[in-house]
C-alpha positions, 0 to 999 in steps of 0.5 A: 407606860409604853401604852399610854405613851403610844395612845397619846401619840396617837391622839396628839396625830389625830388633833393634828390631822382634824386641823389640817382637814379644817384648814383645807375645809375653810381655804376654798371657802375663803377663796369663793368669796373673793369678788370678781368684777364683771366685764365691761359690756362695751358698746362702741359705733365708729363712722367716718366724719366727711365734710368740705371747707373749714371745720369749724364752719364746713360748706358741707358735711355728712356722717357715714356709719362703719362698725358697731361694737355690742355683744362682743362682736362687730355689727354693720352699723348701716343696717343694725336695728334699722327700724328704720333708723340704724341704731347708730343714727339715732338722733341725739347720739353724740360722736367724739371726731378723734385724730389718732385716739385724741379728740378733737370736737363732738358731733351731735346728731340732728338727723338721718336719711336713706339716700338711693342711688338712681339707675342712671347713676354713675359717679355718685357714691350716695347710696345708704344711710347718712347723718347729719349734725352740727360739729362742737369744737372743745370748749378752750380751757377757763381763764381766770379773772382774779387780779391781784388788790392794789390796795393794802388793808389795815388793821386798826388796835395793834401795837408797833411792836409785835414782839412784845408780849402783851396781857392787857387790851392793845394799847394806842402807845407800846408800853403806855397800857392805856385803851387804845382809841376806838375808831370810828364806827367800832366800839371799845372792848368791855370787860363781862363779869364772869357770873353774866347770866347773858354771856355766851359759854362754850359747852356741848348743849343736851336735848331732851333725851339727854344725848349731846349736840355732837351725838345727835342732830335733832335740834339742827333746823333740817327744814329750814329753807334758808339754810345754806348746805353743801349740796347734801340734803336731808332725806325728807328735803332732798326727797321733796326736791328731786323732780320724779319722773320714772314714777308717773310724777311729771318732771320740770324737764317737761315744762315747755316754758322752761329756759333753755341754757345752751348756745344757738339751737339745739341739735335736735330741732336743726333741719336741712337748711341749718346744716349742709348735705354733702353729696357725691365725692370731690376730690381729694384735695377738698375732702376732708375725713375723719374718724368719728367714735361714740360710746356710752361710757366715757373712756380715757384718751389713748395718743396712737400717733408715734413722733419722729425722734428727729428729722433723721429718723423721719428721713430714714423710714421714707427713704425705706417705704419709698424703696418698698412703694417702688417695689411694688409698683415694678412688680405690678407693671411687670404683672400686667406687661406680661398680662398684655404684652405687646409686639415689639417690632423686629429688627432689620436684618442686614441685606447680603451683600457679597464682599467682592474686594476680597478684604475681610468684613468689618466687625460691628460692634453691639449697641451700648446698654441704656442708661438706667431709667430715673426713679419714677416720681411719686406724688402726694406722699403721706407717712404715718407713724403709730403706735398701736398698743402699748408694747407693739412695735412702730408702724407706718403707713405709707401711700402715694400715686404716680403721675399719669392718667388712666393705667399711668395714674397708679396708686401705692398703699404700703403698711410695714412694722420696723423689726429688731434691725430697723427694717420695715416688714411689710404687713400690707401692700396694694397697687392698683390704677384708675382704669381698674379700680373695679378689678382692685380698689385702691386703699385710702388710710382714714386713720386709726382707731379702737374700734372695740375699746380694747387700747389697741387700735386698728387701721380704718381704710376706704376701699374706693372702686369706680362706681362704689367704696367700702371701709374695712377695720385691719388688725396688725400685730407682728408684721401680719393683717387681719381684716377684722370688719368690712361694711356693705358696698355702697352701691 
């Protein structure tokens, strides 16, 4: 007994283990067959939309290409695939003009051209591939023109009391039970025997197999071409009407005759007279710039821009990138004093006179300290607030100039993060002046933007030399920059 006892025991452990082994066996099967979704390729080009005037009318305008996301790296869109248009001029591409991630309006392409800046050049800035095309703002939102009847409809044959049951017609008089009158131009109901052989019923008609309307629909007219549908066909009819064109079967696309259903010329057949060229770089206060994305797939819209809580708040962080702007700009001054010092003249000695009265010499005591000199003044601020994903810290980016001409017009760039403790942590400065914009361009904010569709944006900057510009992407994440593109120089 013992035997058997112990040979069922170890059967019973060897069912046990084969099962176990089977279960092992199927789970990594299980879990191959889980479906894995294949990332996105994104395609993504960023330029920066230029223009004079009004926006919706401007007096000129011009599209400079910056980046060009593919393969999962950035590209220089002045120069890839030009052959010989870039491939991010190609006509037809049609660019979103954003503010901050929000768009504003659509640009359509029209045309290119490769501008050469000539020898003699010397503040011209028209150097490389521009496009050109006509701006869309978006459409306003459909209105609707439904307006309430001012007439009330009446329904003719029903009894005052509505209440009150009723199992014979609708009388003229509650609780007559005669017929009510027929108005005019209707007739009075008839009562149909059951047995009429011409009375509608209410069952489920066979076909000829035997299967029911409900199971089949060959008796339903598919090829009746006034029957009305809901936007689906049957596939022979649907077949019939879809023009071809991938199949050599010309398409009513084609048709040179065919009407048009768009506003004003098409962005296509616009030329140099339709839409303005902008050319050489009017100042500041006459140029406008923003950021302009195209993109094959249409993405949700992502708001970058971080509001102030309040009006204190605003307050508190420009008093605190002014402090840090100031900073800056007393280091820089104090660089390039020690780069070029000049000679201060000595100061007069007092001539030895003997004191010849015997009384003891006066003591002169020093010169007072001066004043402490006014904080210097700081012209056409700009403070920016974003937020650049959506668990990063606020950033702000703060610029402005002294008043001044050549070495005294100074130009401050700051770009800090606010830490734990409200303080700003700067993550980029730049000081420069007009006379050597070559040695250090200055750095003019464009605006933000997700260059490679990733929901985290990057600051776009101009990099504005004396004869030249460039535009560079930067990433800021923790208080650090990282130049992650910077385009060719224009000249």
């Amino acid at each position: 007994m013992s035997a058997n006892r112990t040979q069922r025991v170890m059967s019973s452990l060897a069912l046990t283990v084969g099962v176990l082994l089977c279960v092992a066996a199927i789970t990594p099967l299980r879990a191959q067959t889980h479906k894995v979704t294949a990332p996105q390729k994104v395609v993504r080009a960023v330029a920066v939309y230029e223009w004079t005037g009004d926006m919706a009318k401007p007096t000129a305008s011009r599209l400079i290409p910056v980046s060009l996301f593919i393969d999962d790296k950035f590209q220089d869109a002045d120069v890839y695939l030009a052959r010989p248009v870039p491939f991010a001029l190609d006509t037809g591409n049609v660019y979103e003009i954003d503010r901050a991630g929000v768009a504003l309006g659509t640009l359509d392409l029209a045309f290119a051209r490769h501008l050469v800046a000539p020898t003699t050049a010397t503040t011209t800035y028209d150097d490389g591939w521009f496009g050109y095309g006509k701006f869309f703002p978006p459409a306003p939102p459909k209105v609707s023109t439904l307006k309430p009847s001012k007439t009330t409809e009446v329904i003719n044959g029903f009894d005052e009391d509505d209440d009150r049951p009723h199992f014979s017609a609708r009388s003229a008089t509650p609780g007559s039970g005669d017929a009510a009158t027929p108005a005019a131009g209707t007739s009075a109901p008839s009562d149909t025997p059951a047995d009429d052989p011409n009375r509608p019923t209410l069952h489920r008609s066979t076909n000829t197999s035997g299967q029911t309307a409900s199971d089949s629909t060959d008796n339903a007219p598919a090829n009746d071409p006034d029957r009305p549908t809901l936007r689906r066909h049957s596939p022979d009819k649907s077949t019939a009407d879809q023009p071809a064109s991938s199949d050599g079967v010309a398409s009513l696309n084609d048709d040179p005759n065919r009407p048009l259903l768009h506003r004003g010329k098409p962005a296509a057949v616009l030329t140099e007279a339709d839409i303005p060229k902008l050319s050489g770089l009017p100042g500041d206060q006459d140029l406008h710039q923003m950021v302009a994305v195209s993109d094959a797939v249409n993405h949700s819209p992502h708001d970058f821009a971080r509001a102030w809580q309040d009006e204190a708040e605003h307050q508190a962080i420009l008093a605190k990138m002014q402090a840090a702007a100031r900073a800056q700009l007393a280091a820089y001054e104090a660089a390039n004093a020690a780069a070029n010092p000049t000679p201060t003249p000595a100061a007069p000695t007092p001539s030895a006179t003997s004191n010849t009265s015997g009384r003891p010499s006066r003591t002169v005591n020093p010169p007072a300290p001066p004043p402490p000199a006014t904080p210097e003044l700081l012209v056409d601020e700009q403070l920016m607030g974003y937020t650049l994903s959506y668990v990063g810290a606020p950033t702000y980016v703060y610029s402005a100039h002294t008043d001044g001409l050549g070495p005294m017009l100074r130009f401050v760039t700051v770009v800090a993060q606010v830490d734990m403790n409200g303080e700003p942590q700067i993550a980029i400065k730049s000081v420069t002046d007009a006379s050597h914009l070559d040695r250090t361009p200055r750095m003019k904010l464009v605006d933000v933007v997700d260059a490679d569709a990733s929901n985290r944006a990057s600051l776009l900057f101009e990099l504005r030399a004396q004869n030249s510009r460039q535009f560079a992407l930067y990433r800021v994440i923790g208080a650090r920059a990282e130049q992650t593109f910077l385009t060719g120089s224009t000249q």
